[in-house]
Backbone as XML, in Angstrom:
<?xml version="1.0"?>
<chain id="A" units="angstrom">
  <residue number="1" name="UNK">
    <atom name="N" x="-46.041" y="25.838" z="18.674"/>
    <atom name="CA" x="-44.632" y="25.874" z="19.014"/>
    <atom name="C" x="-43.778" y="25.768" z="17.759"/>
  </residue>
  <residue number="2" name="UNK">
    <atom name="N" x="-43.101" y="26.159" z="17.671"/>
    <atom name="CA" x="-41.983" y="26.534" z="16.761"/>
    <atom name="C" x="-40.396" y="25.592" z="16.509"/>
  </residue>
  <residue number="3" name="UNK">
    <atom name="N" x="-40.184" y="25.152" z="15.861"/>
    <atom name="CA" x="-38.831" y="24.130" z="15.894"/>
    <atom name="C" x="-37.853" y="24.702" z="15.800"/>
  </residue>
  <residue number="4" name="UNK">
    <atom name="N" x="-36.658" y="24.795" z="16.657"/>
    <atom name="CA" x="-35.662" y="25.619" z="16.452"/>
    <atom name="C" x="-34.985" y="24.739" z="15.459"/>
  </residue>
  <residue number="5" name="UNK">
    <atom name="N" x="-34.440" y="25.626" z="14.294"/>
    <atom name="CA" x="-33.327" y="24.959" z="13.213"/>
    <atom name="C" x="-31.973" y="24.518" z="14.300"/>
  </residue>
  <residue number="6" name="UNK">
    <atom name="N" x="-31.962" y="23.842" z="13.534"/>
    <atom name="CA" x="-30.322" y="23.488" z="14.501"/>
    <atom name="C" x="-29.283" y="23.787" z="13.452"/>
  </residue>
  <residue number="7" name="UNK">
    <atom name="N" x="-28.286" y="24.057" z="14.135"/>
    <atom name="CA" x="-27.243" y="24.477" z="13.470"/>
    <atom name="C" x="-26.038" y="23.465" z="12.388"/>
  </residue>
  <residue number="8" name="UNK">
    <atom name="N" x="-25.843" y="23.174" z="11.370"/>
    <atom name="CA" x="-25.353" y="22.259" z="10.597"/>
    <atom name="C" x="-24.039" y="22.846" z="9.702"/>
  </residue>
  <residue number="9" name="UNK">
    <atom name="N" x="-22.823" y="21.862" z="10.271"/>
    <atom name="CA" x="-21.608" y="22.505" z="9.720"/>
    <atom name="C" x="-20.508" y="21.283" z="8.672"/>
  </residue>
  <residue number="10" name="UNK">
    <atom name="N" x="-20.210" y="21.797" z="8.057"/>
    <atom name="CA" x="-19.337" y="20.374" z="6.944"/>
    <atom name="C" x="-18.530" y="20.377" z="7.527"/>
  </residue>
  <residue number="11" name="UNK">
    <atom name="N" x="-17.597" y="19.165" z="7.607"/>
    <atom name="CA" x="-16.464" y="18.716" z="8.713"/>
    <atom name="C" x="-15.241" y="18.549" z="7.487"/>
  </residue>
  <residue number="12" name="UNK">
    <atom name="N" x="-14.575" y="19.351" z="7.296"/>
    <atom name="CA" x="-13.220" y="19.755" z="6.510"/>
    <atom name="C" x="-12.616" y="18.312" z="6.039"/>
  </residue>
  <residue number="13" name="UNK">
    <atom name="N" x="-12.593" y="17.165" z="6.842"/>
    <atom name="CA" x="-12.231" y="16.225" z="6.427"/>
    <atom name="C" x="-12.895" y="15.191" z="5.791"/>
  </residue>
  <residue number="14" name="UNK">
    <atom name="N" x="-14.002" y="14.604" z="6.094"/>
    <atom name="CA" x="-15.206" y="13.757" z="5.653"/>
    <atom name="C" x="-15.932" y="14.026" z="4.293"/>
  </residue>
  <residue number="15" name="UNK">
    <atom name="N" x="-16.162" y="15.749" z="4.773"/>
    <atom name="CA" x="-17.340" y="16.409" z="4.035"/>
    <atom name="C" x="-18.136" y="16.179" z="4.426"/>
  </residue>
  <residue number="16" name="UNK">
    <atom name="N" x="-19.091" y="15.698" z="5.351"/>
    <atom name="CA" x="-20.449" y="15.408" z="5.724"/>
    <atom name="C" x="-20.629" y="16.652" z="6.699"/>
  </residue>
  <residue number="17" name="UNK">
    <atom name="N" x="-22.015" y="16.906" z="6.308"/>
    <atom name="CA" x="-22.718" y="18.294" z="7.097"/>
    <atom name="C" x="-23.263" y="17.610" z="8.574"/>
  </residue>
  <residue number="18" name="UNK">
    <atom name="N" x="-23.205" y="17.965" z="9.256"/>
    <atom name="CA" x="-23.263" y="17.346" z="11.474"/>
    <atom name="C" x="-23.972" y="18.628" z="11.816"/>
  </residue>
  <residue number="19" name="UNK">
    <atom name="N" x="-24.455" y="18.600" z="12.852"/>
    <atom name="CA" x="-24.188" y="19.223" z="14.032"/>
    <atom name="C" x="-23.550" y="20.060" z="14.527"/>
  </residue>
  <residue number="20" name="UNK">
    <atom name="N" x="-24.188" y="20.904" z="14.572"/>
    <atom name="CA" x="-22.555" y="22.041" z="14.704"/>
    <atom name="C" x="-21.888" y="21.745" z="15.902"/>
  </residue>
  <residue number="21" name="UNK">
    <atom name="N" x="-23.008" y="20.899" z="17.240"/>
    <atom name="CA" x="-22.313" y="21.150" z="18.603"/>
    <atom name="C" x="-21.872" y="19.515" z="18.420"/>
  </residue>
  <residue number="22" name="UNK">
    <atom name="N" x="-21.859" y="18.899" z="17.531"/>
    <atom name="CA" x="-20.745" y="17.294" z="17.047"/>
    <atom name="C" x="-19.419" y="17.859" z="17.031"/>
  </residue>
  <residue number="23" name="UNK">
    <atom name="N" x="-19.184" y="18.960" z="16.371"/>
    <atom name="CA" x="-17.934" y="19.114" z="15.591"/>
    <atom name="C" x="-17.306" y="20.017" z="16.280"/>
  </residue>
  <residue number="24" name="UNK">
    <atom name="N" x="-15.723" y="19.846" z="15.969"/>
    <atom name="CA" x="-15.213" y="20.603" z="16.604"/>
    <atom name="C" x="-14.656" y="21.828" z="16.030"/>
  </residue>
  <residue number="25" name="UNK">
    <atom name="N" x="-14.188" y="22.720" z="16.280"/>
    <atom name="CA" x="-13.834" y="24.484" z="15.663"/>
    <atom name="C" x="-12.579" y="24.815" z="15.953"/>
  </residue>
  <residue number="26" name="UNK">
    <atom name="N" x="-12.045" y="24.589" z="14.558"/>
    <atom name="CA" x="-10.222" y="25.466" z="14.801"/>
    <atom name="C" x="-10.300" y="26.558" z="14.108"/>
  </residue>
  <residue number="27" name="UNK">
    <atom name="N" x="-10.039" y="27.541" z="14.764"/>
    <atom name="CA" x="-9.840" y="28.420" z="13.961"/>
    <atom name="C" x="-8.441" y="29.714" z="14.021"/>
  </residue>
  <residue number="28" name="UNK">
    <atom name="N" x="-8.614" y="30.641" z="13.146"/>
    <atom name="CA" x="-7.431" y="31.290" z="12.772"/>
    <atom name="C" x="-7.517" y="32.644" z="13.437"/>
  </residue>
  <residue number="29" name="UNK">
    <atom name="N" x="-6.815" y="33.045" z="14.132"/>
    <atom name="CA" x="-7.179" y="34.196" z="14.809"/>
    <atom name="C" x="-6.644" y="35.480" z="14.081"/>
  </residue>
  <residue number="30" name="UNK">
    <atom name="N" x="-7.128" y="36.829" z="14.474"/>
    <atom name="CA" x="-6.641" y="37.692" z="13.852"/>
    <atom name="C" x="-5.027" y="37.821" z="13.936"/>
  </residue>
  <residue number="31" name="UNK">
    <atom name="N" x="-4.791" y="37.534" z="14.788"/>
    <atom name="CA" x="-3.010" y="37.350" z="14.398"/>
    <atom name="C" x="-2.109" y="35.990" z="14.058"/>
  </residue>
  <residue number="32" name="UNK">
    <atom name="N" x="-3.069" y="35.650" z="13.073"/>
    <atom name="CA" x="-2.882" y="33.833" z="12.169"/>
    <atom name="C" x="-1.666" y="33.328" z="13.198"/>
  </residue>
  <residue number="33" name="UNK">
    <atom name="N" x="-2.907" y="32.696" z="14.442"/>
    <atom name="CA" x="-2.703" y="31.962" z="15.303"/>
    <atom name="C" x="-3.549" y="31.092" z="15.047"/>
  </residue>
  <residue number="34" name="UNK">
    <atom name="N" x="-3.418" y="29.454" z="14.696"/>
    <atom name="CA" x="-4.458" y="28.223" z="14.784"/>
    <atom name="C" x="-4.367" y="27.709" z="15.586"/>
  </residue>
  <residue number="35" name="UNK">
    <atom name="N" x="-5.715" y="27.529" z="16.708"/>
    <atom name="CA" x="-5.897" y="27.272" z="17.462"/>
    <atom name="C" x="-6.998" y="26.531" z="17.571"/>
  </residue>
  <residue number="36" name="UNK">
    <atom name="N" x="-7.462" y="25.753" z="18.969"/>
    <atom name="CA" x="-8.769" y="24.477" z="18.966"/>
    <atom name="C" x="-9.536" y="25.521" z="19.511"/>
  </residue>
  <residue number="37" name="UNK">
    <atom name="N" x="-10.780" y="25.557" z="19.057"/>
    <atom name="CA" x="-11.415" y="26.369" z="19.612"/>
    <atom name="C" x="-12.653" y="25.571" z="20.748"/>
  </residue>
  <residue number="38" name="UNK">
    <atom name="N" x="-12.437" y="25.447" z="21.799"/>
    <atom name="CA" x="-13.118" y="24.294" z="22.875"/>
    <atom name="C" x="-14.763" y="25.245" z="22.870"/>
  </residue>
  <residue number="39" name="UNK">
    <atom name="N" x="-14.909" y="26.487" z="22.654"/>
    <atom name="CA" x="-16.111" y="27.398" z="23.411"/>
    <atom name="C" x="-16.944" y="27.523" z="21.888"/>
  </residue>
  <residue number="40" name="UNK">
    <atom name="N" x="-16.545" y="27.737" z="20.751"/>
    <atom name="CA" x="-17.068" y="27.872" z="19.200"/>
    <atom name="C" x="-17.549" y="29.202" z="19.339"/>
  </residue>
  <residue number="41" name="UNK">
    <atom name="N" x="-16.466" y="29.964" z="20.001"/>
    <atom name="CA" x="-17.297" y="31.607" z="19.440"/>
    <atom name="C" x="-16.230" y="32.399" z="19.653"/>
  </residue>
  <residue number="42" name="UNK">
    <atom name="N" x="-15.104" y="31.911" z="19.488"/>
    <atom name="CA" x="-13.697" y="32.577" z="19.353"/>
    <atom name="C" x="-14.084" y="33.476" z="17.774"/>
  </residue>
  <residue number="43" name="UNK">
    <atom name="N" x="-13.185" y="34.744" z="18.118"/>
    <atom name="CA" x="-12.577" y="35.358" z="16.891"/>
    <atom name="C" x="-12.107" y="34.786" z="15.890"/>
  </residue>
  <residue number="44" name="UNK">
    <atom name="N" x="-12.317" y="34.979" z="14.636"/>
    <atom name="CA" x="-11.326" y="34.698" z="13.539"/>
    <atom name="C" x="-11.958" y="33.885" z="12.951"/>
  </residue>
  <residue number="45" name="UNK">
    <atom name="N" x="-11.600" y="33.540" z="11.726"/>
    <atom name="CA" x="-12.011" y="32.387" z="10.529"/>
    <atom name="C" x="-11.801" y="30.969" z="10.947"/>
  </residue>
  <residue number="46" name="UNK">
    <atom name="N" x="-13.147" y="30.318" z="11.126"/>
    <atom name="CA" x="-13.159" y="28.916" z="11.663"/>
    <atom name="C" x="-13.412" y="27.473" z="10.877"/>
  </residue>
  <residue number="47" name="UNK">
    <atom name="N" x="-12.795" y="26.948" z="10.662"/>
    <atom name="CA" x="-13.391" y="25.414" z="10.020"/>
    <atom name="C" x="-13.808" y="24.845" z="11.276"/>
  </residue>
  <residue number="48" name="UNK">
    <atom name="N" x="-14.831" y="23.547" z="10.495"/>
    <atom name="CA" x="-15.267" y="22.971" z="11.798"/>
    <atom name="C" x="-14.847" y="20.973" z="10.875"/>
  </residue>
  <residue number="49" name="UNK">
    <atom name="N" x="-14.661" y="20.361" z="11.806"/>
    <atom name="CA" x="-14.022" y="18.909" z="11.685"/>
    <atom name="C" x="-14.677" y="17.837" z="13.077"/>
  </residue>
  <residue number="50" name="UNK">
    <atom name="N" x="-14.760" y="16.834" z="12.357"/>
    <atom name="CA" x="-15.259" y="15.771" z="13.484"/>
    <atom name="C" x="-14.386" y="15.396" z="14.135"/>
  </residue>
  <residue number="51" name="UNK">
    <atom name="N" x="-14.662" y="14.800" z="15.581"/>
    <atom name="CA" x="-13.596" y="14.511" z="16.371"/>
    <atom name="C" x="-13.085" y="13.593" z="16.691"/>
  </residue>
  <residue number="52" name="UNK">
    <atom name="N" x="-12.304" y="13.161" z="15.182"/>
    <atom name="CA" x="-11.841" y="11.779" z="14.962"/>
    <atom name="C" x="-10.629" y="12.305" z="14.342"/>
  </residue>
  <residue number="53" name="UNK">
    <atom name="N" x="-9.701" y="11.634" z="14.416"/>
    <atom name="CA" x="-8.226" y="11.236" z="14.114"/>
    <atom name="C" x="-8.069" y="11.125" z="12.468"/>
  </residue>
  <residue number="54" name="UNK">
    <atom name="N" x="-9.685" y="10.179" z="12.030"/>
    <atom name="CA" x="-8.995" y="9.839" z="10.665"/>
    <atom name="C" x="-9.829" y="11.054" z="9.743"/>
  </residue>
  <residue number="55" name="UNK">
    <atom name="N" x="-10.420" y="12.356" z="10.504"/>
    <atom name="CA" x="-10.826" y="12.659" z="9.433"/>
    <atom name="C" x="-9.842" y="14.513" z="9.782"/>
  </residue>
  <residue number="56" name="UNK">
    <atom name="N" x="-9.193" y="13.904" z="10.784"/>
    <atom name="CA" x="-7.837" y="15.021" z="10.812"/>
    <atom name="C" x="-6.962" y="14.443" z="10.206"/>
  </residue>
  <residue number="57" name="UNK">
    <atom name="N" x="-6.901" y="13.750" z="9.866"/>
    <atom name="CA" x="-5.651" y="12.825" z="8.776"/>
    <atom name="C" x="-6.295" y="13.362" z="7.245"/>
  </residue>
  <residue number="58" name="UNK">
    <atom name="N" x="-7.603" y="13.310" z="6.911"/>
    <atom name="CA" x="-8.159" y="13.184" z="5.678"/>
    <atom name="C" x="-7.626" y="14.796" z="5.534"/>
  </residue>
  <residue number="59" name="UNK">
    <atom name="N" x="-8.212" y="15.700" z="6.325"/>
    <atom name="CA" x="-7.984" y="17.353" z="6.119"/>
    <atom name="C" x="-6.240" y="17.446" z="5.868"/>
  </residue>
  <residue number="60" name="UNK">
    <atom name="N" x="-5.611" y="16.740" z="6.446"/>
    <atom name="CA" x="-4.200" y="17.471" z="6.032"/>
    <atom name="C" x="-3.574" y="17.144" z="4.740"/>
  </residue>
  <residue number="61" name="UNK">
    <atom name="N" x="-4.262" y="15.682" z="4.729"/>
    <atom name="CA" x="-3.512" y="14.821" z="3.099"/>
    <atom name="C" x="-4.115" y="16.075" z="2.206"/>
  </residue>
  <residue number="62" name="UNK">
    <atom name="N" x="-5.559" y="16.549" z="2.245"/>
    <atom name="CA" x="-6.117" y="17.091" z="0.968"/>
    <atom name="C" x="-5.817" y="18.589" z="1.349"/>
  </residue>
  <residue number="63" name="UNK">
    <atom name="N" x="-5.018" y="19.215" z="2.316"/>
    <atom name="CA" x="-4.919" y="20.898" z="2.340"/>
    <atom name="C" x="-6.457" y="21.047" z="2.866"/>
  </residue>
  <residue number="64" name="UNK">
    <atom name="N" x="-7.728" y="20.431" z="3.269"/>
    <atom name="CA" x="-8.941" y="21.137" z="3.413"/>
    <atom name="C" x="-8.440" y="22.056" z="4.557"/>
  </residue>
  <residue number="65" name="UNK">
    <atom name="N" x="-8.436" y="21.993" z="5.725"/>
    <atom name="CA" x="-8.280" y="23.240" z="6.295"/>
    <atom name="C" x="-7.491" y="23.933" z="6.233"/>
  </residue>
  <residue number="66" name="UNK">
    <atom name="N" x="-6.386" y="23.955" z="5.722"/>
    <atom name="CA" x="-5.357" y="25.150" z="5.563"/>
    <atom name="C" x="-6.300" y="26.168" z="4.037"/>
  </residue>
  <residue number="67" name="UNK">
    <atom name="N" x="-7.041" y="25.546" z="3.299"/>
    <atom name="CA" x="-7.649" y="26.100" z="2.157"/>
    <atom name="C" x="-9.020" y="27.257" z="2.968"/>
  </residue>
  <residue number="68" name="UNK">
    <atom name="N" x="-9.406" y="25.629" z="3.926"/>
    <atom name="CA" x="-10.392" y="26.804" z="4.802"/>
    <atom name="C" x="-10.192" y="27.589" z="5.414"/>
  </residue>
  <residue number="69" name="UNK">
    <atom name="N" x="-9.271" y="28.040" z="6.238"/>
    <atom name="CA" x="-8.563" y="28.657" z="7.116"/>
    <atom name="C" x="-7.776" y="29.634" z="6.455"/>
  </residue>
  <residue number="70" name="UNK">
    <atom name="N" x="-7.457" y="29.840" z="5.159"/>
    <atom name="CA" x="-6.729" y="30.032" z="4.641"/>
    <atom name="C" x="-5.011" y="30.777" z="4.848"/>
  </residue>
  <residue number="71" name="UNK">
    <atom name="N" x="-5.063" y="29.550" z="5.098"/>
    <atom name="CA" x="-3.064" y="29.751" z="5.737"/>
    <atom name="C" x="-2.855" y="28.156" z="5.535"/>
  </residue>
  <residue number="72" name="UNK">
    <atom name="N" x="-0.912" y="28.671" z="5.578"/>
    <atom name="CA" x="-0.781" y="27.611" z="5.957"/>
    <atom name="C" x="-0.049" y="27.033" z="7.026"/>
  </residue>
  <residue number="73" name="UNK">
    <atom name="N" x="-0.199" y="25.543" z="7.573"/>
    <atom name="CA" x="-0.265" y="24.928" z="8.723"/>
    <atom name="C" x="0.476" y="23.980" z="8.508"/>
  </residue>
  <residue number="74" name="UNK">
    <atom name="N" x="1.377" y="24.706" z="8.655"/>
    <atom name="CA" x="3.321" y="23.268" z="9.542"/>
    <atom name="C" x="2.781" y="22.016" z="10.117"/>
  </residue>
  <residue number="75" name="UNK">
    <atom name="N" x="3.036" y="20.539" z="9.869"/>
    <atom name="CA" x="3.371" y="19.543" z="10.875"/>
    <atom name="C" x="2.505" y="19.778" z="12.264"/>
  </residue>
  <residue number="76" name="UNK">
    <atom name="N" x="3.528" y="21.068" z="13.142"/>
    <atom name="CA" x="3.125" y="21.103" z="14.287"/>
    <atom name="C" x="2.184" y="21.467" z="14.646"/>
  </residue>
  <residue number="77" name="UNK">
    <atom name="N" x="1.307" y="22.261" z="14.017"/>
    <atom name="CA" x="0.008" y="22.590" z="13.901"/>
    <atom name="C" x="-1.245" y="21.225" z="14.304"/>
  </residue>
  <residue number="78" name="UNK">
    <atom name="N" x="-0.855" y="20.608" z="13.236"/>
    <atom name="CA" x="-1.955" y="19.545" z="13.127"/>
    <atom name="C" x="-0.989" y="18.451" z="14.475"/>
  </residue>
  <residue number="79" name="UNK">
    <atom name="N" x="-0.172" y="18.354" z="14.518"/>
    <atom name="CA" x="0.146" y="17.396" z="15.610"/>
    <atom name="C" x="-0.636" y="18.147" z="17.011"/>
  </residue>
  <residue number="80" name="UNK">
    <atom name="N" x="-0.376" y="19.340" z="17.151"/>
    <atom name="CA" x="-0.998" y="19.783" z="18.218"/>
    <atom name="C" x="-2.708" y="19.384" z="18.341"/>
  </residue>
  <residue number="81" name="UNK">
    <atom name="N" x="-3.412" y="19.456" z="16.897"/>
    <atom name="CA" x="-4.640" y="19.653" z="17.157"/>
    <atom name="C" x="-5.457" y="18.081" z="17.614"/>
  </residue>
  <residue number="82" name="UNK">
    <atom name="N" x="-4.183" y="17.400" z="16.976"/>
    <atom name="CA" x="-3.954" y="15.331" z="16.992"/>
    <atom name="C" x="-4.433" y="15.376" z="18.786"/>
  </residue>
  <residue number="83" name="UNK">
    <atom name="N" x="-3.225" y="15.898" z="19.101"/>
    <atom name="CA" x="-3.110" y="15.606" z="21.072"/>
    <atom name="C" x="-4.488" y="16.202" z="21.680"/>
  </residue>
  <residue number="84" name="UNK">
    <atom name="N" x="-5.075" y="17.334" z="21.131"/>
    <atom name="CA" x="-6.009" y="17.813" z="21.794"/>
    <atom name="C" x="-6.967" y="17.102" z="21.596"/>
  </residue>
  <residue number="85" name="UNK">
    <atom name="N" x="-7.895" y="16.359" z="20.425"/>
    <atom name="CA" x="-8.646" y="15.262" z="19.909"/>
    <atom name="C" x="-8.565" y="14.083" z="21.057"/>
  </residue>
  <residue number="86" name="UNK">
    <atom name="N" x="-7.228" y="13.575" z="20.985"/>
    <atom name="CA" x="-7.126" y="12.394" z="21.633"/>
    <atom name="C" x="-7.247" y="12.589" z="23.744"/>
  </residue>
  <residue number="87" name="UNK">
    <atom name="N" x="-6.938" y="13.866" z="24.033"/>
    <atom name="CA" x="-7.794" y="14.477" z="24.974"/>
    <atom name="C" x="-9.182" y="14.324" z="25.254"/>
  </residue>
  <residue number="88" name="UNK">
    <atom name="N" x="-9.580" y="14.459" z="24.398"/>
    <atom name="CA" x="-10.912" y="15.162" z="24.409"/>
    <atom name="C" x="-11.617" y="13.761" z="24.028"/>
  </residue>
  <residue number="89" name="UNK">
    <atom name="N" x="-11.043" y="12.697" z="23.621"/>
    <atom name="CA" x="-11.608" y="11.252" z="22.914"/>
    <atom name="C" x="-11.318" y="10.605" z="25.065"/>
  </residue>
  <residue number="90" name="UNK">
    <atom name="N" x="-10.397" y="10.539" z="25.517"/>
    <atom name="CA" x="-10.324" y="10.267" z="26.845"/>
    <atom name="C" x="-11.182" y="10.761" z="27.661"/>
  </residue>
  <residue number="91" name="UNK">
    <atom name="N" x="-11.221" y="12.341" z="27.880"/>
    <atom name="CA" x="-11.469" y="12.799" z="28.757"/>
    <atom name="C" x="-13.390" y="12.750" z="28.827"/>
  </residue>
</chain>
């Protein structure tokens, strides 16, 4: 039997390499729309980030995902992606 590799992604804020199905996927769509990506097989250029608060705090102080993503991302952006986290930390 054979071991499937598992899939391993760096989390924009931390830097530590996870799990790809740990982390979560925003990404930039072809019409530089940033969006949460809940399914991880959306269109467009994706960073992937853990689904914690302080390491969406760490990505915005240092530009990591707007560098990854490459655009850039207003306030409301990351407040939006804040509410969806804290969703998803409840739900």
């Amino acid at each position: 039997m054979k071991n499937k590799k598992v899939p391993m992604r760096q989390c924009v804020g931390c830097r530590q390499s996870k799990n790809k199905k740990d982390l979560i996927r925003i990404v930039r769509t072809p019409d530089n729309n940033v969006i949460f990506d809940d399914t991880g097989r959306m269109n467009g250029r994706g960073a992937y980030i853990c689904p914690s608060v302080e390491c969406l705090n760490k990505a915005r102080k240092t530009k990591a995902m707007e560098r990854s993503l490459d655009i850039f991302m207003p306030d409301e952006v990351y407040d939006v992606i804040e509410r969806q986290m804290s969703e998803l930390e409840k739900g």
